[in-house]
Structure formats: C-alpha cells, structure tokens
C-alpha positions in Angstrom: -21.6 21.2 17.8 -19.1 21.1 14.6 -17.3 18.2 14.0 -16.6 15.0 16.1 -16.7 16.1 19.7 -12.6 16.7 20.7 -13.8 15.7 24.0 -14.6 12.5 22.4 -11.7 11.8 20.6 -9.3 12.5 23.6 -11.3 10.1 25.9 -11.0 7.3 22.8 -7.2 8.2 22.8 -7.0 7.5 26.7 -8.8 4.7 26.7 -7.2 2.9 23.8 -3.5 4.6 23.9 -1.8 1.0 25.7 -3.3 -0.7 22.3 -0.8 -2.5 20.4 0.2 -0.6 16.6 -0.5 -2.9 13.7 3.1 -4.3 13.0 4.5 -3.0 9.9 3.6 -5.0 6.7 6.9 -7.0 5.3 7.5 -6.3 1.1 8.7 -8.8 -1.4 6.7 -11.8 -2.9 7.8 -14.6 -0.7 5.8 -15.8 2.7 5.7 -14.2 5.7 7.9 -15.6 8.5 6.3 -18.2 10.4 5.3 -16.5 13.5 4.2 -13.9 12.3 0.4 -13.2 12.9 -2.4 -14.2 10.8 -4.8 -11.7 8.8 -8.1 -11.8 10.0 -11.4 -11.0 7.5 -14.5 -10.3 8.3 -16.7 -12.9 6.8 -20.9 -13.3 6.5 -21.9 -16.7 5.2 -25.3 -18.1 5.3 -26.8 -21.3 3.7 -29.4 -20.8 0.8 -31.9 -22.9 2.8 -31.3 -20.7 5.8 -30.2 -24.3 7.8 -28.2 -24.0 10.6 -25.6 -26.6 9.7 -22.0 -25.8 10.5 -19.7 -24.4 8.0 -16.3 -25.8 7.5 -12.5 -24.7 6.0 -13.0 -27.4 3.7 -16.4 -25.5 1.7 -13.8 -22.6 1.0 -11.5 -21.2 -0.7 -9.3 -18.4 -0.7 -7.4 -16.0 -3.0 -5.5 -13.2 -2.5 -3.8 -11.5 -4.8 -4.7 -14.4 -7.3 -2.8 -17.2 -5.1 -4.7 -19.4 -3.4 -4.2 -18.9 0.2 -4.2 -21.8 3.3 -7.4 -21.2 5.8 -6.2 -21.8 9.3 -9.2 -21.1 10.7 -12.9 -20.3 10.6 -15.4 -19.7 13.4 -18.3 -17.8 14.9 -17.7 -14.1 15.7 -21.2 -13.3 18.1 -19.0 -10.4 19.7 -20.8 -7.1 20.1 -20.7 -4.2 17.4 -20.0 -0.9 17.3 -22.1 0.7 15.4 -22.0 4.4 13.3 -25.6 5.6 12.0 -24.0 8.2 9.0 -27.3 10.1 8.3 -27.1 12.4 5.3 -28.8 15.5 6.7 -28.3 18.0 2.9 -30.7 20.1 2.2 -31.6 18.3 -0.9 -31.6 15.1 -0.1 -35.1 13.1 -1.4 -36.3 12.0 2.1 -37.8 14.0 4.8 -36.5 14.7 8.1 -39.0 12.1 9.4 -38.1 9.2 7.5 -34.1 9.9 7.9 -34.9 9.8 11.9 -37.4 6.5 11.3 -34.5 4.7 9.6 -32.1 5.9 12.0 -34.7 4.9 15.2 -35.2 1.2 14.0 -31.5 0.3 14.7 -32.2 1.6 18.6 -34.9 -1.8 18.7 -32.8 -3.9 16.4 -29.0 -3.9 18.3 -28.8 -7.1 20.4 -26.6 -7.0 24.0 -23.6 -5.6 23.9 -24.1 -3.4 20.6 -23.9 0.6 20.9 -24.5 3.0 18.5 -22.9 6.4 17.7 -25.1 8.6 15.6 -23.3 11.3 12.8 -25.4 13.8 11.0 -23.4 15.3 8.4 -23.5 17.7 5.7 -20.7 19.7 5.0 -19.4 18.1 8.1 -20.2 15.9 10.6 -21.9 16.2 13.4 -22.6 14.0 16.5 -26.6 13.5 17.3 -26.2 10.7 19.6 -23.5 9.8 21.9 -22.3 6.2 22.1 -25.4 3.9 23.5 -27.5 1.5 23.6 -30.2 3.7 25.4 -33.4 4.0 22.8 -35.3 6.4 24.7 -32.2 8.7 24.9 -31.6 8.0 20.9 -35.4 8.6 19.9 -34.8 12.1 21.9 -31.2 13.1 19.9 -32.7 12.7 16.5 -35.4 15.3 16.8 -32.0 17.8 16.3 -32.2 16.2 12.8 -32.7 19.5 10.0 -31.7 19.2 6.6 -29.1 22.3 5.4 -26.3 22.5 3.5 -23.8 20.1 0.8 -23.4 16.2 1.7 -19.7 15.6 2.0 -20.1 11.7 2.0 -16.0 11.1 1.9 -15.4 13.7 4.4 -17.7 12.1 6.8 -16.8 8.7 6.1 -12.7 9.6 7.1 -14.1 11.6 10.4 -15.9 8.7 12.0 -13.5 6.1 10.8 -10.4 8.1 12.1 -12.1 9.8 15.2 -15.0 7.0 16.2 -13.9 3.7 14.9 -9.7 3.3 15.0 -9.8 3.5 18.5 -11.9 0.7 18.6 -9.6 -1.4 16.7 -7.8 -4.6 18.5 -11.2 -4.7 20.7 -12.6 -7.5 19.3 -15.4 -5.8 18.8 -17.3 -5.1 15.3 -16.6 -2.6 13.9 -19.7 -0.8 11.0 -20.9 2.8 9.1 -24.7 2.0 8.7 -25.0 5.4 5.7 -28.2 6.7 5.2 -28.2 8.2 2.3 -28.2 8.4 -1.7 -24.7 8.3 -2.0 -23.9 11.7 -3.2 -20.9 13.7 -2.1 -20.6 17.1 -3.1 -17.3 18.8 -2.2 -15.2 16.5 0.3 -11.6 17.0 0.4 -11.5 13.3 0.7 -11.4 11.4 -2.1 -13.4 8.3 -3.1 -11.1 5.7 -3.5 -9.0 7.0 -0.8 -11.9 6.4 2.1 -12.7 3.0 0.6 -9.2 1.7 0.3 -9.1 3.4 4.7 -12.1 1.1 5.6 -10.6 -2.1 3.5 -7.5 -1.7 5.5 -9.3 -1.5 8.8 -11.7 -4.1 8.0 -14.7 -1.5 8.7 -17.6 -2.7 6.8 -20.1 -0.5 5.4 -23.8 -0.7 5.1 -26.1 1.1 3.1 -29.8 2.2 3.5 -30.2 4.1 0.4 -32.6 7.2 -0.4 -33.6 8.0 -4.1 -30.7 9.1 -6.3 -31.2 12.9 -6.2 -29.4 12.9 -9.4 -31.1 10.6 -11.3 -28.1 9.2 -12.6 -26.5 12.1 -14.2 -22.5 11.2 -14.8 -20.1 13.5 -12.5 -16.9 14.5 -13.0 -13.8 12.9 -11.1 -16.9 11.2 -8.6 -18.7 7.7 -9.2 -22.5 8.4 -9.2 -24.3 8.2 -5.8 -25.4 4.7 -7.2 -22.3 3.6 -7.9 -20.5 4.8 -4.5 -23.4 3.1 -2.3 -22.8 -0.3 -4.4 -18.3 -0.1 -4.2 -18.8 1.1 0.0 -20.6 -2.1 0.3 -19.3 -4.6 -1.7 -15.6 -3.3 -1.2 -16.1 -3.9 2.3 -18.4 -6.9 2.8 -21.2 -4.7 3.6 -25.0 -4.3 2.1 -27.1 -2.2 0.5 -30.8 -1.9 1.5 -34.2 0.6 0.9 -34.8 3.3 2.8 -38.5 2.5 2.2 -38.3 -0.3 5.0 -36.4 1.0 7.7 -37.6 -1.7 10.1 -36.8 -4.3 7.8 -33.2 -3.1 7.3 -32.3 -2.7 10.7 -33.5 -5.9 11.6 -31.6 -7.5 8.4 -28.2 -5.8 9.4 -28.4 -5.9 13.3 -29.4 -9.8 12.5 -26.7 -10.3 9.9 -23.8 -8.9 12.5 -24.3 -11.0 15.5 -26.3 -14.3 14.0 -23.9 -15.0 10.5 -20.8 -13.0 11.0 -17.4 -15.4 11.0 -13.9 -14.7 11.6 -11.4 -16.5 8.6 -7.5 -16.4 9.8 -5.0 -17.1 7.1 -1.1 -16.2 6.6 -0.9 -14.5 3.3 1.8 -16.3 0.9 3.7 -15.6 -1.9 2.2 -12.1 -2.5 3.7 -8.6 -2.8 2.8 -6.4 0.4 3.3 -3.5 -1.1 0.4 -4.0 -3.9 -3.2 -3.6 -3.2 -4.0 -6.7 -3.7 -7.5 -8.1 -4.7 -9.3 -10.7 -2.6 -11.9 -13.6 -3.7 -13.7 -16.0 -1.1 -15.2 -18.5 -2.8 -17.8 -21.6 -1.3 -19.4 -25.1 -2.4 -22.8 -24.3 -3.6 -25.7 -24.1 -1.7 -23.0 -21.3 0.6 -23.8 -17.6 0.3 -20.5 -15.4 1.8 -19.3 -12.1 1.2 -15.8 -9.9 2.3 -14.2 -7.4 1.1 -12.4 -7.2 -1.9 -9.5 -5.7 -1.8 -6.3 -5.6 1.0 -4.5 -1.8 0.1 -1.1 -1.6 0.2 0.5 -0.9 3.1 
C-alpha cells in the first residue's frame, strides 16, 4: 500500500478533531500577556555520575532568542511515547534487509507500558509496515515485507508521518518521536531540508537517529547537507540522538530508556522576544548536568 493509509489518517482526524488549535502566536518584542499559556520543551537531562538526585530550576538556565528566560517549572514527564520507526528501504542503501528489520525489531523488546510504535518503510514514498502497536510478535511478522527498491526521499517521509501520524497526536500528552534508520541521504523529496526540521521544532517532535554507513562517502551535494550532516541537525535541532546501526539492541534500549527514565517537561513564558523570528534556544546547567532540547523555536 502507497503512502500513509487514508483509512488512517481519517480515523486520527475523528479521534483527535475536538482537540484544541494551537492559539495563534502574538508579534512584537514585548511579553506575552499574563494569562496566556506557557511554552512547553521537551527536555532530557541526566547526571554525569548517573545519580538519581533530583534536578531543580535553580541548576538552569534558559535563553531564548538570546534573553534569558524565567523557568516556571520543571518535572518528570514518564508519560508513554508514540513512537515512528522511519526505515530507509532504497535500493542502495549499505545495510541489508536483515539488519534494517534487526534494528527495527529491537524497539518491539525495548518500549515500556503504554509506548506503541508505527512502523514507515520509505523510499520514494512512505509506506506503512506496521500498524500502531505494541504487539512484538505482530511487528516481528510486518517487517519481513521489508525489500530494498527505489530512491530514499528522507524529507518527503519525514513531512508524511509528522503531518499524517504524529499531529494528531499532539495535545495528548503523550511523546511524541521519528526513530530514522538510515544514512541520511535524501534523493529527490519535494520537501525541503530546512523546511521539515524547522515542522518538527515547531511541534516539539524529536528525532532519533540509528545511522547506516554514509553511502556517499561524504561527497558534497548540491542545495542538500550530506547524509552526515542531516542525521547530526535532525537530532540535535530537535533534542534527539544519533546512534550505530551496528548495535541495534543497544540503541533501542538507550532511546526507549532515555524517553520514559530522563525525559522532563520545562514550562516558561517567553519575554521580550519577537514571535515572528525563528528564534534560537540555549538550555544551559551547573556542571556535573548533561541536558539537551532543541534549538531553535520557528516563527510562527
């Protein structure tokens, strides 16, 4: 089946259509009015000696936009994730069928309660292999469909499953991730790089990465970042990670573990900055604190 089932998206559309619009971003560089909501990142943080000691507002900071921002809040998020396998199924990508459906299988043992998983094989477009679940049995059997054919169109895939599989999801309180499996290479999406990225910044999506050899080894590309350098700005812009596709147990584990064990929510009222700008964001924390987001709010 060609693209992300309609059936699919229509069910997502019933089931979500009473969810509240995100209100409409107010321009001008002064603050926002008092009652209006906070913005919410997505936050990991872990200690450096992997203690278990509370964090607090007072070991970080916040800019945004180059202002220093108030924290109003910081806690725990241990709600479930939804979870989107994006499994680069080319014809020339430099892993075999096996190890693409290995690195895809792991997740199936990794997801803790409450975490389902969509799987997406793409190449010149996406295509679902698994359904939402959190059935392994029923995920092992989808992913001997797995065949490698075709271009990757990375971007393309990347603005299906975030428009058609993820927005619904939004206001859930849910997690909300793309796990890509893959070198990084697009070849022929209508979508553009920095378009996607700045998509899954404004959504708070984040990405994560198990990456295949570069098929390109490295060669420059025209009007594209290299495969390296898309896998490392998907992650990074979004608070994500990149791992190797040479231990596919060991990323799994390492994400699913990172989602539901070290993930926080950080509420703050963005002040004196211009709505209309992307804006560029920097968490910082006392030493001995390791924390990522993403780095940039888009303009809205």
């Amino acid at each position: 089946m060609r693209y992300l089932r309609t059936s699919l998206f229509i069910t997502f559309a019933l089931l979500f259509s009473c969810a509240a619009k995100d209100a409409s971003a107010q321009a001008g560089r002064h603050p926002r009015p008092a009652n209006e909501s906070s913005s919410i990142l997505n936050v990991v943080a872990t200690r450096a000696d992997n203690s278990g000691a509370p964090l607090s507002i007072k070991q970080l900071g916040l800019y945004d936009g180059g202002i220093e921002q108030i924290i109003k809040s910081f806690s725990p998020d241990p709600s479930p994730a939804r979870i989107v396998l994006l499994v680069d199924n080319s014809l020339t990508i430099r892993a075999d069928v096996e190890k693409l459906e290995q690195a895809a299988r792991e997740f199936a043992y990794e997801i803790y309660g409450g975490d389902q998983l969509l799987i997406v094989g793409y190449d010149e477009q996406p295509e679902i292999v698994a359904d939402w679940t959190d059935d392994a049995k029923k995920i092992e059997a989808s992913l001997r469909t797995f065949r490698k054919k075709g271009e990757p169109h990375l971007f393309d895939a990347l603005a299906a499953v975030t428009d058609q599989a993820l927005t619904p999801f939004n206001n859930t309180g849910q997690k909300r991730v793309i796990v890509v499996i893959s070198d990084g290479l697009d070849r022929g999406s209508k979508t553009k790089f920095a378009s996607i990225l700045a998509q899954l910044q404004k959504q708070n999506i984040a990405v994560y990465c198990v990456q295949a050899t570069d098929r390109t080894g490295g060669a420059p590309r025209r009007n594209q970042p290299k495969p390296a350098h898309a896998i490392t700005q998907l992650a990074e812009g979004t608070g994500g990670l990149v791992l190797p596709i040479t231990e596919p147990r060991d990323a799994a584990k390492a994400i699913c573990d990172e989602l539901r064990k070290n993930r926080y929510l950080l509420a703050y009222t963005p002040s004196s900055i211009m709505y209309t700008d992307a804006r560029r964001l920097l968490l910082t924390a006392d030493e001995g604190i390791n924390i990522r987001t993403k780095t940039m709010e888009p303009a809205r």
